[in-house]
C-alpha positions in Angstrom: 82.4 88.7 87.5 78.4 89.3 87.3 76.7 87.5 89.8 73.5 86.1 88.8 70.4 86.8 90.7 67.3 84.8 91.0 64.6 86.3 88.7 61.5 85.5 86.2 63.5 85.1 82.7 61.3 86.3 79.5 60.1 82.4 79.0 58.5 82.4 82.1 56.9 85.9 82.4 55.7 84.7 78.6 54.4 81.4 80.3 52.7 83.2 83.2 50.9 85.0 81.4 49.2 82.8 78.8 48.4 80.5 81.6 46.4 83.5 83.3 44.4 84.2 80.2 43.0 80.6 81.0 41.4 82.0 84.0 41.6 80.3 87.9 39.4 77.7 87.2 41.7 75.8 84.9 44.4 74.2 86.7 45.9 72.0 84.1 49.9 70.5 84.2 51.2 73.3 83.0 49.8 76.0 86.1 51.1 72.9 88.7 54.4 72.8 87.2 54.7 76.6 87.0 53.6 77.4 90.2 56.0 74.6 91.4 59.0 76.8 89.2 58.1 79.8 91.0 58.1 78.6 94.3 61.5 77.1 94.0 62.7 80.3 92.3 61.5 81.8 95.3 63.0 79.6 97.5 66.6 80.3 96.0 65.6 84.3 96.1 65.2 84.0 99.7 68.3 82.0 100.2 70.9 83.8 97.3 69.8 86.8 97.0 68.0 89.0 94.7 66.6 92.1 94.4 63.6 93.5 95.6 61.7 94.4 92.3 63.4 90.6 91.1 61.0 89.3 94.6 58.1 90.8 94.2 57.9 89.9 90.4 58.0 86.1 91.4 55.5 86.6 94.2 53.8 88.4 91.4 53.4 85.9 89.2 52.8 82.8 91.8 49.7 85.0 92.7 48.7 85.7 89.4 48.3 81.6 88.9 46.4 81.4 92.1 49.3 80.5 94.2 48.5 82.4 97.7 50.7 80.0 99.7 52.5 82.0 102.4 56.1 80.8 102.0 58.1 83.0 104.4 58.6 86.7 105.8 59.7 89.2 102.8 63.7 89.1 103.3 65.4 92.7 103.7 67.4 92.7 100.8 70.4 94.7 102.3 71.9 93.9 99.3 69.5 95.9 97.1 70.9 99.5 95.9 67.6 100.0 95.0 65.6 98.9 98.0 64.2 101.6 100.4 65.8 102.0 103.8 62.9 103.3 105.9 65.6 104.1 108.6 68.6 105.8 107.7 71.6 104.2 109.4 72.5 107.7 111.4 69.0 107.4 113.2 69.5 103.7 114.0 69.1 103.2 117.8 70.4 100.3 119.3 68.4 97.6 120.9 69.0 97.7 124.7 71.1 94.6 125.9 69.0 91.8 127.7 70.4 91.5 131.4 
């Protein structure tokens, strides 16, 4: 069974885009209710899961509408084959316990 990630379908990338030709200064229904989308697509990113590249194109596009709301620290994504481990797990050193 395929487990489906939160990501920006082909609509909505389509949608982004169009709405960015229009330029910041236009903030009409359809930017609001887009920028809404993403957020809550975020929001269920953070929360379900999803992969990094999936994240960042969601950020992406938020931005791209003039979005800069900061929603919340980037998650990890241990999940992520794809995501970079910037510390292998052999050189992991464990946090001293608090006395």
């Amino acid at each position: 069974m395929r487990v489906l990630i939160a990501d920006v379908d082909v609509e909505t990338a389509w949608l982004v885009q169009q709405l960015a030709q229009d330029g910041p200064e236009r903030r009409d229904a359809a930017t609001i209710l887009t920028i809404e989308k993403l957020r809550r697509l975020e929001d269920l990113a953070r929360n379900a899961g999803t992969t990094r590249q999936a994240f960042q194109k969601i950020v992406s596009a938020r931005r791209v509408l003039g979005d800069h709301a900061d929603l919340g620290p980037v998650p990890d994504f241990p999940w992520d084959p794809d995501a970079v481990n910037p510390v292998p797990e052999g050189l992991r050193v464990q946090a001293p316990a608090a006395s």
